[in-house]
Biotite code that builds the C-alpha atoms (Angstrom):
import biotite.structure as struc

atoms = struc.array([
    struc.Atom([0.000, 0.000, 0.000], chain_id="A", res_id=1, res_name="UNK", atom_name="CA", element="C"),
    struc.Atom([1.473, 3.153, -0.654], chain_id="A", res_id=2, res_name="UNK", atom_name="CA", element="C"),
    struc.Atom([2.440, 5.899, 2.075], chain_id="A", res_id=3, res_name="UNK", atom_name="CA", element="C"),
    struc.Atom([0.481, 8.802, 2.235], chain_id="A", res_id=4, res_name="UNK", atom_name="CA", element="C"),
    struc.Atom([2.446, 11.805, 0.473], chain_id="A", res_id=5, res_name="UNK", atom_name="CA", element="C"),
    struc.Atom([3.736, 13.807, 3.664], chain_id="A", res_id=6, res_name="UNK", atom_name="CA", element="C"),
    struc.Atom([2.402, 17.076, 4.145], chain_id="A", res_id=7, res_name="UNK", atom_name="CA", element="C"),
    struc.Atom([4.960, 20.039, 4.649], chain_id="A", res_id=8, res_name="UNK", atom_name="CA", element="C"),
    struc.Atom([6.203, 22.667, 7.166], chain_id="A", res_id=9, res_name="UNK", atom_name="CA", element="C"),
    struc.Atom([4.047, 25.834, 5.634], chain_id="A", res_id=10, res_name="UNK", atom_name="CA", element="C"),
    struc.Atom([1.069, 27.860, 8.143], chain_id="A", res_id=11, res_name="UNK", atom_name="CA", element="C"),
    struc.Atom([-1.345, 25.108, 7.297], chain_id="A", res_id=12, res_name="UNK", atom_name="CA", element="C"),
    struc.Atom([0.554, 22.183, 6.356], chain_id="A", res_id=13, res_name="UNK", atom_name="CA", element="C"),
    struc.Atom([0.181, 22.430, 2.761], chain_id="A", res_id=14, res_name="UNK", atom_name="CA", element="C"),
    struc.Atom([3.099, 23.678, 1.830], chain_id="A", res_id=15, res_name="UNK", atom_name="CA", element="C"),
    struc.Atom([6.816, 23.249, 2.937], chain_id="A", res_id=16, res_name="UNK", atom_name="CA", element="C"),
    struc.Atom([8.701, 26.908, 3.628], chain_id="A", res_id=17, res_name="UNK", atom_name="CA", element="C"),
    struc.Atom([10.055, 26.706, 0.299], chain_id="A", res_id=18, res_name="UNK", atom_name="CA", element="C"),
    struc.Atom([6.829, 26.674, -1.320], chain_id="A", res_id=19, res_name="UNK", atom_name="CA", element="C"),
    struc.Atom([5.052, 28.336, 0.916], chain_id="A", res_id=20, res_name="UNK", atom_name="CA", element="C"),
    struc.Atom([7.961, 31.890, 0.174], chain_id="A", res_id=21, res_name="UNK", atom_name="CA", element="C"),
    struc.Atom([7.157, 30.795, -3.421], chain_id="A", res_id=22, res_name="UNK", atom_name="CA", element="C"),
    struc.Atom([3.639, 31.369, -3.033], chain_id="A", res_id=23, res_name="UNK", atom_name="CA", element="C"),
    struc.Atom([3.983, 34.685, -1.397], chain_id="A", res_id=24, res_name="UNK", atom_name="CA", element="C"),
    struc.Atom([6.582, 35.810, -3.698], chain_id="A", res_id=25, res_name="UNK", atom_name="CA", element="C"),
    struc.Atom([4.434, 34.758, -7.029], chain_id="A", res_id=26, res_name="UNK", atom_name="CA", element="C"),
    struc.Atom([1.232, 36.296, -5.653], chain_id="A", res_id=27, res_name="UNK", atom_name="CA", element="C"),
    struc.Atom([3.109, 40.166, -4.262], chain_id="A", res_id=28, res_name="UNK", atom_name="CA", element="C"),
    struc.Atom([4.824, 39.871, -7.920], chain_id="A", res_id=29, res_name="UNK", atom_name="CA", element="C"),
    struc.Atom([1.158, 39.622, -9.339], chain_id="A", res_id=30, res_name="UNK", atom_name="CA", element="C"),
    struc.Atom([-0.190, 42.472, -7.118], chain_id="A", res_id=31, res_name="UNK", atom_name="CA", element="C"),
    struc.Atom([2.906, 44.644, -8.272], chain_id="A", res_id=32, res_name="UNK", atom_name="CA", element="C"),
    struc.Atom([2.578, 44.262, -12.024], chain_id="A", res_id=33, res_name="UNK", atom_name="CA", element="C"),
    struc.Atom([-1.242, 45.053, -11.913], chain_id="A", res_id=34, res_name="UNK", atom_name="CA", element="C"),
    struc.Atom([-1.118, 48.085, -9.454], chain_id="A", res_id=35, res_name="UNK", atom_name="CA", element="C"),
    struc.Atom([2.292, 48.660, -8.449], chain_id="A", res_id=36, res_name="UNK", atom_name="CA", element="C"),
    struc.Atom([3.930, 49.186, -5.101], chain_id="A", res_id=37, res_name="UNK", atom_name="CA", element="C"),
    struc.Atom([0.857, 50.592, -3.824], chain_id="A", res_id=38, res_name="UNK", atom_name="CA", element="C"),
    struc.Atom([-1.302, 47.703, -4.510], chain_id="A", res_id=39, res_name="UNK", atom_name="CA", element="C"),
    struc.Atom([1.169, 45.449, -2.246], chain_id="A", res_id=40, res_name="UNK", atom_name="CA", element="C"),
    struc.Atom([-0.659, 45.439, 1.417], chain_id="A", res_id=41, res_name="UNK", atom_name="CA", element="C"),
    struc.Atom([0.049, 42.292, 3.621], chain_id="A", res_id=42, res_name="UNK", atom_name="CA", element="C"),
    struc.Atom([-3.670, 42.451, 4.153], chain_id="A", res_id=43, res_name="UNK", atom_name="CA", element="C"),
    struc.Atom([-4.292, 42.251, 0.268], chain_id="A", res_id=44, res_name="UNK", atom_name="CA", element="C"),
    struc.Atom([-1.591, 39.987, 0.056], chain_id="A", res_id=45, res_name="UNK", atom_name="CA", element="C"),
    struc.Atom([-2.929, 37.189, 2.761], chain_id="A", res_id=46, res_name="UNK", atom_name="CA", element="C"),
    struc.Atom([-6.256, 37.367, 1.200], chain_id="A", res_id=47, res_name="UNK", atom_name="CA", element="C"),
    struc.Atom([-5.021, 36.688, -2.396], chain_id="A", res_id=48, res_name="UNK", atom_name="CA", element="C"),
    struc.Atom([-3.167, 33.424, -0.905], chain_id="A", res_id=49, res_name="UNK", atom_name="CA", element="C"),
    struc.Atom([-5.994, 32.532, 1.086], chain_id="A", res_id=50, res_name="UNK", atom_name="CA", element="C"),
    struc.Atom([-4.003, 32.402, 4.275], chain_id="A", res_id=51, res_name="UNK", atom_name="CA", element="C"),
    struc.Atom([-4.213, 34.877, 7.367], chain_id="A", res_id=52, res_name="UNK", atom_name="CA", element="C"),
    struc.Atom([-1.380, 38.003, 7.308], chain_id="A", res_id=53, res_name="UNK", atom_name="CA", element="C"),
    struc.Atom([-0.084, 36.090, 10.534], chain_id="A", res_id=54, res_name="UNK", atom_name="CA", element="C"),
    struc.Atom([1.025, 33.153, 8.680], chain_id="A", res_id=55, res_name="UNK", atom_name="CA", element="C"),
    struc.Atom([3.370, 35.227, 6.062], chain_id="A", res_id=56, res_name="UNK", atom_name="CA", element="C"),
    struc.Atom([4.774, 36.979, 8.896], chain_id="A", res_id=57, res_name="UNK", atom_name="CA", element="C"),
    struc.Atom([5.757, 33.955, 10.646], chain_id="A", res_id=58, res_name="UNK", atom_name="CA", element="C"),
    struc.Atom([6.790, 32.246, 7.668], chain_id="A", res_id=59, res_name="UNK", atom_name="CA", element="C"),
    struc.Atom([8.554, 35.286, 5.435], chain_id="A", res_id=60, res_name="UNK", atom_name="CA", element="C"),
    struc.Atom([8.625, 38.310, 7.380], chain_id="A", res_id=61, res_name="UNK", atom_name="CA", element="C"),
    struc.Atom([7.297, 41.957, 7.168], chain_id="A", res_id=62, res_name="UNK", atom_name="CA", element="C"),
    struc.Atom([6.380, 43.547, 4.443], chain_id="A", res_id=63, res_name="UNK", atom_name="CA", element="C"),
    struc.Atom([9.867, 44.701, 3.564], chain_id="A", res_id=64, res_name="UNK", atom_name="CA", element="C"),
    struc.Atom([10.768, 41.048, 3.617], chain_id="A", res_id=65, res_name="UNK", atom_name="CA", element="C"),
    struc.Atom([7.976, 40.317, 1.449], chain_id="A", res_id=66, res_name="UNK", atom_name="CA", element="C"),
    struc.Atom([9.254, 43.049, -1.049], chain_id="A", res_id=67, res_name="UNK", atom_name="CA", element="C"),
    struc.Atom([13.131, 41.889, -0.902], chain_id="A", res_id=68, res_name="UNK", atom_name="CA", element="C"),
    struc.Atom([11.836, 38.287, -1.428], chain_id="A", res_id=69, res_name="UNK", atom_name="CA", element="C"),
    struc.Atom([10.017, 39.436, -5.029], chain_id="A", res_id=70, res_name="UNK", atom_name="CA", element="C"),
    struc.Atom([13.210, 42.206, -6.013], chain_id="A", res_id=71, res_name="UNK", atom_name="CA", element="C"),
    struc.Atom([15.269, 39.024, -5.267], chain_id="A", res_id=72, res_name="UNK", atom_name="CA", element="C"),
    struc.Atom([13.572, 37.177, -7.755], chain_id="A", res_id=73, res_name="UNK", atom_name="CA", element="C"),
    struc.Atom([13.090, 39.523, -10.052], chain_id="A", res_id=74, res_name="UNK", atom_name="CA", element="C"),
    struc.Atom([17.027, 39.871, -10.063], chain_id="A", res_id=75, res_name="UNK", atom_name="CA", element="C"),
    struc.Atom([17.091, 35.887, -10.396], chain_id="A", res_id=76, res_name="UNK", atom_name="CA", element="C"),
    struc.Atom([14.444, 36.499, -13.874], chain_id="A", res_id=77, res_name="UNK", atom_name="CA", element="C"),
    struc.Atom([17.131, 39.581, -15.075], chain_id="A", res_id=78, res_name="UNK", atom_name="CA", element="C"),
    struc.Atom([19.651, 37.401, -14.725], chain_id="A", res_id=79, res_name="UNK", atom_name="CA", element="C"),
    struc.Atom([19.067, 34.869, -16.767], chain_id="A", res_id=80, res_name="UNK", atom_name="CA", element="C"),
    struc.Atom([17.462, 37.079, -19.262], chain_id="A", res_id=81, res_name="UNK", atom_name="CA", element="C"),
    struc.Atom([21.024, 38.724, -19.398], chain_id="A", res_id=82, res_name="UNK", atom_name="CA", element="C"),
    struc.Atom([22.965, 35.529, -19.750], chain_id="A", res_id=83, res_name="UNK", atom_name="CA", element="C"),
    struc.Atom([20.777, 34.085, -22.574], chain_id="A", res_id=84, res_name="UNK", atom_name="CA", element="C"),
    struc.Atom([21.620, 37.318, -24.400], chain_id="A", res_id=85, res_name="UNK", atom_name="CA", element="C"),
    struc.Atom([25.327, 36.852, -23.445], chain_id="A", res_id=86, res_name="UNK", atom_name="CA", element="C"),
    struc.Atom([25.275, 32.897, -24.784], chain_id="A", res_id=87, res_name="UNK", atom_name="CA", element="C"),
    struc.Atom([24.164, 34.444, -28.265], chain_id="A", res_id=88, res_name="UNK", atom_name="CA", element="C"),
    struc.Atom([26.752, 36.703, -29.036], chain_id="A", res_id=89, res_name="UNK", atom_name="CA", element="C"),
    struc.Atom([30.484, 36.568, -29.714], chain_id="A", res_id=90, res_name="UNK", atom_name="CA", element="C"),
    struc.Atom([32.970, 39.528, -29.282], chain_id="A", res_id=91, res_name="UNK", atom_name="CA", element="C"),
    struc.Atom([33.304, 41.478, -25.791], chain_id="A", res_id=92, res_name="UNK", atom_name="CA", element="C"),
    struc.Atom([31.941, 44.142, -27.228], chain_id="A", res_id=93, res_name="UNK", atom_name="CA", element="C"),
    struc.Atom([29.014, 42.450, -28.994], chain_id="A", res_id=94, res_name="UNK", atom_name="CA", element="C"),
    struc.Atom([28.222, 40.878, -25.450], chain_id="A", res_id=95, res_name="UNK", atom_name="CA", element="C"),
    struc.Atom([27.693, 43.938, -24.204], chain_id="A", res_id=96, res_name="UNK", atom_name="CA", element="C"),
    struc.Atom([25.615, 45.640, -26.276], chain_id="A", res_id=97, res_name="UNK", atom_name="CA", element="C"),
    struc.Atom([23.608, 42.494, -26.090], chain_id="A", res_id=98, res_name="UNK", atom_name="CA", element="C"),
    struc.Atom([23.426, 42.985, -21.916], chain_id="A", res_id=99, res_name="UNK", atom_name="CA", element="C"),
    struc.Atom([22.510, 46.850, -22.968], chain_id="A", res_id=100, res_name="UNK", atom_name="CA", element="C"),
    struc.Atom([19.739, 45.987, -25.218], chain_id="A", res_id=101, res_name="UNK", atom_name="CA", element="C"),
    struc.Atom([18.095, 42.459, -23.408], chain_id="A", res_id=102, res_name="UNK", atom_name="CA", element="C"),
    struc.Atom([18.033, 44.655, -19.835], chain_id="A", res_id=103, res_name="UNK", atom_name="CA", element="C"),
    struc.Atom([16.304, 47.355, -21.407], chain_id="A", res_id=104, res_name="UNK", atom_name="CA", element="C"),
    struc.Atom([13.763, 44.515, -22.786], chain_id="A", res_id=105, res_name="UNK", atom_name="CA", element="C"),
    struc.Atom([13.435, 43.061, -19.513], chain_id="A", res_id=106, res_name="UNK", atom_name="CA", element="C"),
    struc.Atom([12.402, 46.595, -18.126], chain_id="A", res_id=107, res_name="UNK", atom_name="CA", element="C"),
    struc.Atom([9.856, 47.140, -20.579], chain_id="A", res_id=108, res_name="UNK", atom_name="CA", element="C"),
    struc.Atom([8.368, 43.847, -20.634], chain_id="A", res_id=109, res_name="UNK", atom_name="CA", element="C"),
    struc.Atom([7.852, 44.385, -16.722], chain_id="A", res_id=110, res_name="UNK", atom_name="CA", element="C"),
    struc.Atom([8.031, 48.041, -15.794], chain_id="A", res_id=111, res_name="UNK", atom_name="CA", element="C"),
    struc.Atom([6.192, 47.781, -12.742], chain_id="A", res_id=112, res_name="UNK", atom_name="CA", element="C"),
    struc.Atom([8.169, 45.029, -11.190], chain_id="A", res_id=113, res_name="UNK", atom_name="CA", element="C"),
    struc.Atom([10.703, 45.952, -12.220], chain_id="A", res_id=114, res_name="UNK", atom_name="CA", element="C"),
    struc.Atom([10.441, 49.477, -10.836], chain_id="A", res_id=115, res_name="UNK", atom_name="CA", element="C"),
    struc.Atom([10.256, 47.698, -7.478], chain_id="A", res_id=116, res_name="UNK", atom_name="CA", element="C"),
    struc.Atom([14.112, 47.025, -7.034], chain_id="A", res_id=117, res_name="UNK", atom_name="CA", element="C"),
    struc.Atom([14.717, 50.912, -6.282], chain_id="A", res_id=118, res_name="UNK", atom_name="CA", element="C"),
    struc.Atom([11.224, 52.297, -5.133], chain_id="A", res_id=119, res_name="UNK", atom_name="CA", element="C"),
    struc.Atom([11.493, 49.724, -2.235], chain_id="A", res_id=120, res_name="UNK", atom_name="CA", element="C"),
    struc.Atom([13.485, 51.512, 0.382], chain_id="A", res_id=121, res_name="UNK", atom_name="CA", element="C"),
    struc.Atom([14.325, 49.601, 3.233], chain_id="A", res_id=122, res_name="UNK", atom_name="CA", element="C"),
    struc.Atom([15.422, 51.097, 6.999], chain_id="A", res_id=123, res_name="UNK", atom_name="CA", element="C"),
    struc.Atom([18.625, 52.822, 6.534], chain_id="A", res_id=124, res_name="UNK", atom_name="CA", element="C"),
    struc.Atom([20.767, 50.509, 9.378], chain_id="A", res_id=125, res_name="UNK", atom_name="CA", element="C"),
    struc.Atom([19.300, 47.697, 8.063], chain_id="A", res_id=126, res_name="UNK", atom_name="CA", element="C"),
    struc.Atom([21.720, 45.220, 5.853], chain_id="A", res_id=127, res_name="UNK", atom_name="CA", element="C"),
    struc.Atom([20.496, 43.032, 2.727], chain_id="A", res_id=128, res_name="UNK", atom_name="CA", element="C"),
    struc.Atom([20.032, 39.772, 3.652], chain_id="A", res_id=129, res_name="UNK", atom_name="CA", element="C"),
    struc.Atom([22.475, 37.242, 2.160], chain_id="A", res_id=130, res_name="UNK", atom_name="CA", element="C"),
    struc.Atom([19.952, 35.737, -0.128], chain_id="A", res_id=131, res_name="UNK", atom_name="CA", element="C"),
    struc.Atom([19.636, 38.910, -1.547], chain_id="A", res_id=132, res_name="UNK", atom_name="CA", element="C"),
    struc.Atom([23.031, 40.165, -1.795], chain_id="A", res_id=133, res_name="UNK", atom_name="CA", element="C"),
    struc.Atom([23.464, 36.801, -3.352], chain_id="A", res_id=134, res_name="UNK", atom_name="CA", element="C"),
    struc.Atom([20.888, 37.555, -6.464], chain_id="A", res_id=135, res_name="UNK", atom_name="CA", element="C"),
    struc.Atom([22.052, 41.268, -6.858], chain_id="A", res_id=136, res_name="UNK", atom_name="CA", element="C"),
    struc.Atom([25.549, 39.741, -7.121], chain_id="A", res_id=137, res_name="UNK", atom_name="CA", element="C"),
    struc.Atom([25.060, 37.092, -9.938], chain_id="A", res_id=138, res_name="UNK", atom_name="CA", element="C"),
    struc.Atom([23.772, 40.029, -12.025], chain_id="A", res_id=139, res_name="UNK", atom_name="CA", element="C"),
    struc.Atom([26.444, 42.167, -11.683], chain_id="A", res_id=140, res_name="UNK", atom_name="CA", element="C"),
    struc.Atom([29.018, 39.645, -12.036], chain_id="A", res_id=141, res_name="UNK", atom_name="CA", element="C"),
    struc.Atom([27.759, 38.454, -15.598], chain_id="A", res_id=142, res_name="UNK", atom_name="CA", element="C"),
    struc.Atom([28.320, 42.502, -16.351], chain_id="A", res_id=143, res_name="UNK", atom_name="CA", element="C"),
    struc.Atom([31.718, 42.293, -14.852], chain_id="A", res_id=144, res_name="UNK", atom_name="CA", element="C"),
    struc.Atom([32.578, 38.969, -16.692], chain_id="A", res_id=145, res_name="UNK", atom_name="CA", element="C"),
    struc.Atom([31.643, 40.540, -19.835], chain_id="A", res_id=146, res_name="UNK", atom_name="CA", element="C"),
    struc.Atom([33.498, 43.210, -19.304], chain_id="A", res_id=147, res_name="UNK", atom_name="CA", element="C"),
    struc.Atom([36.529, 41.817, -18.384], chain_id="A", res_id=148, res_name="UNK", atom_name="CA", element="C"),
    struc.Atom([38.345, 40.866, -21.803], chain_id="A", res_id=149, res_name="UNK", atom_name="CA", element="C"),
    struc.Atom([38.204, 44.917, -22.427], chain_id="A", res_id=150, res_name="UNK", atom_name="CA", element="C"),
    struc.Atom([38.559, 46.476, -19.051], chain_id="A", res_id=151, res_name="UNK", atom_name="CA", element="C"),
    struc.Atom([41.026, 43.866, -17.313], chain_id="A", res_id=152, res_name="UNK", atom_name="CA", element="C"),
    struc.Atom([41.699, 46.403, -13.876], chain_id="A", res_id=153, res_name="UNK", atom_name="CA", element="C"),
    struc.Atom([39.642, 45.217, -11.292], chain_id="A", res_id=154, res_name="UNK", atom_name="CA", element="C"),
    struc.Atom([38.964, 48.843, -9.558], chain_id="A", res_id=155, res_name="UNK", atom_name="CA", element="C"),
    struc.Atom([38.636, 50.083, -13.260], chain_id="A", res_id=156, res_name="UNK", atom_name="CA", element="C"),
    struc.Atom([35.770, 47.224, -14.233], chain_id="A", res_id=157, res_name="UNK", atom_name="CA", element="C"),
    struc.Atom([34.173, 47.882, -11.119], chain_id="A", res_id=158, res_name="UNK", atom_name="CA", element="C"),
    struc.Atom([33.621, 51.276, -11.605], chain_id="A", res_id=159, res_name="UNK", atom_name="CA", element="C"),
    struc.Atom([32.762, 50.683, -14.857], chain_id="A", res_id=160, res_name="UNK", atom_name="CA", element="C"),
    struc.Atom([29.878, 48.446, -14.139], chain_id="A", res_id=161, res_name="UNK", atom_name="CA", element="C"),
    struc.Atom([28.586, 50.881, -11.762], chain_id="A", res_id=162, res_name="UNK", atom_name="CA", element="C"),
    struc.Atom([28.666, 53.256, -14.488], chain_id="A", res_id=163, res_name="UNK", atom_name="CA", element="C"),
    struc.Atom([26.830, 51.258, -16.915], chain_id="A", res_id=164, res_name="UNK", atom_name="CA", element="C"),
    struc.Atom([24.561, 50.230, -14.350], chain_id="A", res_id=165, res_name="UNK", atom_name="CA", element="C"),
    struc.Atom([23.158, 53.278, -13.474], chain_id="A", res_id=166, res_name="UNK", atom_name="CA", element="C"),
    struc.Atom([23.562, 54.273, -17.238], chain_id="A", res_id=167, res_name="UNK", atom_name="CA", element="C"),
    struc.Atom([21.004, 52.178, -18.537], chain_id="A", res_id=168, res_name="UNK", atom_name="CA", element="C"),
    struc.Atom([18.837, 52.315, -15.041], chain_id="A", res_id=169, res_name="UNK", atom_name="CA", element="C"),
    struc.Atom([18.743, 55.975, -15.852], chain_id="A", res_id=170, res_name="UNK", atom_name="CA", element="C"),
    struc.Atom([17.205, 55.446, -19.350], chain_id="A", res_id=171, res_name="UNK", atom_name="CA", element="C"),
    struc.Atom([14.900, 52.497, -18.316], chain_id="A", res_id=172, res_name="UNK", atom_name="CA", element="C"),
    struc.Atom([13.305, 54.928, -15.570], chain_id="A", res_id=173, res_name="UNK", atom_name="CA", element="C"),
    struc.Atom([12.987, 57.820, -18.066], chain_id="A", res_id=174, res_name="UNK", atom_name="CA", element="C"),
    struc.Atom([11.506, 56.032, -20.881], chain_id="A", res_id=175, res_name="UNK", atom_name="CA", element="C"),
    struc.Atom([9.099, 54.041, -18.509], chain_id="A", res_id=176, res_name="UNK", atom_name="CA", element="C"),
    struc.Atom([7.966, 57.023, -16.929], chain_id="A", res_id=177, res_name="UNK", atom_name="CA", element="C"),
    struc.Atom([7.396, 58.140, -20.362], chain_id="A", res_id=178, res_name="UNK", atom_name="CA", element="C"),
    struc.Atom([9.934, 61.147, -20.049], chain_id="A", res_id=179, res_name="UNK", atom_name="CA", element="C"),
    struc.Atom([12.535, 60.256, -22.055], chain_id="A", res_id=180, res_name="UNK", atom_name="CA", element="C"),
    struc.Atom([10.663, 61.479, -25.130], chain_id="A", res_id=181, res_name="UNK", atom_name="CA", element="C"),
    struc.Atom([10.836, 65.225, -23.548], chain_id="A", res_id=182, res_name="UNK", atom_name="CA", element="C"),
    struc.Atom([14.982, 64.575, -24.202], chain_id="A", res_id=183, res_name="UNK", atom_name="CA", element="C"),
    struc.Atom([14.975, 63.049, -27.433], chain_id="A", res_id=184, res_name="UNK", atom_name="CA", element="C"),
    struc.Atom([13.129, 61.633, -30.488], chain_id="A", res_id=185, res_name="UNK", atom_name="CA", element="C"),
    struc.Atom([15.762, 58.734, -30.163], chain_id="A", res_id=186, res_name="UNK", atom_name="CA", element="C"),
    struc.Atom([14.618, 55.354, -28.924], chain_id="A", res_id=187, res_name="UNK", atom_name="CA", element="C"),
    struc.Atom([15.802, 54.252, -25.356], chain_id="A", res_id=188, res_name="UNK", atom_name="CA", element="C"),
    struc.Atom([17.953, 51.093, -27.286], chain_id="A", res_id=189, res_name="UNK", atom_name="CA", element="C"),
    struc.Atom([19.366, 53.314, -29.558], chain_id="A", res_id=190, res_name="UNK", atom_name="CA", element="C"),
    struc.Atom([20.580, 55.458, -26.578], chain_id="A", res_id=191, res_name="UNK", atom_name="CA", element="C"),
    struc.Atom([21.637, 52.550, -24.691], chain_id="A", res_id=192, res_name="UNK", atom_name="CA", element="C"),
    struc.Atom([24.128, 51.346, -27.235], chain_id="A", res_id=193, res_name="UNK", atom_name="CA", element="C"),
    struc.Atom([25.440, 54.828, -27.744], chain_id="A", res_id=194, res_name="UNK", atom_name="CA", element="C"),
    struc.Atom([25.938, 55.083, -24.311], chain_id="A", res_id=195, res_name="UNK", atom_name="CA", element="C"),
    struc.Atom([27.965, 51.002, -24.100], chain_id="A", res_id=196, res_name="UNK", atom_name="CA", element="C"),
    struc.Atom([29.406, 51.719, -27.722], chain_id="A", res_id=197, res_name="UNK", atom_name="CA", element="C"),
    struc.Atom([31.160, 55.258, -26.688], chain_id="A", res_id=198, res_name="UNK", atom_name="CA", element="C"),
    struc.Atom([31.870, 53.831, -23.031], chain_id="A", res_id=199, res_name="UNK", atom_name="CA", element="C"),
    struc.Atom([34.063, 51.010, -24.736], chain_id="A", res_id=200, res_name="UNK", atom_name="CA", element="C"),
    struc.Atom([35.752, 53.351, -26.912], chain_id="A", res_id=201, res_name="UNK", atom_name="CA", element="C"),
    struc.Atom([34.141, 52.919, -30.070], chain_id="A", res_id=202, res_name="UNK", atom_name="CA", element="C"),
    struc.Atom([31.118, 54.228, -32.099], chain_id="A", res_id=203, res_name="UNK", atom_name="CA", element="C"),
    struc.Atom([27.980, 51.412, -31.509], chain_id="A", res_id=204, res_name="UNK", atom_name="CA", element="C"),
    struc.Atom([26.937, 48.768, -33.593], chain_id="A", res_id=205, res_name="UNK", atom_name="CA", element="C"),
    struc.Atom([23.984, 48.906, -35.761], chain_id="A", res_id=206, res_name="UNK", atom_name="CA", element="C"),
])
């Protein structure tokens, strides 16, 4: 006869924790791409899971915690985005107009998530939690690997991918916000590889 399938660790013994910060992550993620930050209530948030606000405190945190666990995935979702883009082209410099063009992409396929990873502002003394750290990381690595073969100083790159970074941040949040047109008639990839292209020393690729 076979064993009953055993149930897990979550509030109500349905889910284990993993699935259980899945679940909450998945369904704040779906609040924030139909209303934004402002739609994202642990109240709201309980009800759409069909648990009590207690549980997701217990089990994930605050509402802070909450909001770090879906700008942690939606780092996870960039990143891979970023590295498929990588795995297609060739040169450096080709990678990296790929990473310029597939993040801006990734912004406009999901501005209001997106968005998220810097309106969120957590407590000032408070530190990222490793987890976190950990997804921010992977992304910025994969810049800094790119950009390695052309920038090979360490304090150099890193600068550099700061640079970048808030580069094309900068033009995401303009042309999301619809602002961007008030600059320029040009489109935001356009300006993106402009911006890579002349940052690596040479006029962009078509």
């Amino acid at each position: 006869m076979a064993k009953a399938k055993k149930r897990g660790t979550g509030p109500r013994g349905e889910h284990d924790r993993d699935a259980f910060l899945d679940l909450v992550t998945r369904a704040a993620e779906g609040l924030v791409r139909r209303e934004g930050l402002r739609g994202l209530g642990m109240r709201r948030l309980a009800t759409t899971i069909g648990y009590a606000p207690n549980s997701i405190y217990n089990a994930v945190g605050d509402l802070d915690a909450v909001t770090m666990r879906v700008n942690a995935r939606t780092l996870e979702r960039l990143h891979a985005t970023l590295t498929a883009a990588v795995a297609e082209a060739a040169p450096p410099r080709e990678k990296a107009l790929a990473l310029a063009d597939a993040y801006l992409a990734f912004v406009a396929a999901d501005p209001q998530v997106w968005s998220l990873v810097y309106e969120h502002q957590a407590a000032p003394d408070s530190a990222f939690p490793d987890w976190y750290a950990e997804a921010l990381g992977r992304a910025t690595d994969l810049v800094d690997g790119v950009l390695r073969p052309m920038i090979p100083d360490p304090d150099e790159r890193r600068q550099a991918v700061a640079t970048l970074w808030a580069g094309l941040h900068g033009l995401a949040s303009l042309s999301t916000s619809r602002k961007l047109a008030v600059l320029t008639p040009e489109s935001p990839r356009d300006l993106a590889r402009l911006l890579v292209g002349r940052f690596l020393g040479a006029a962009p690729l078509d």
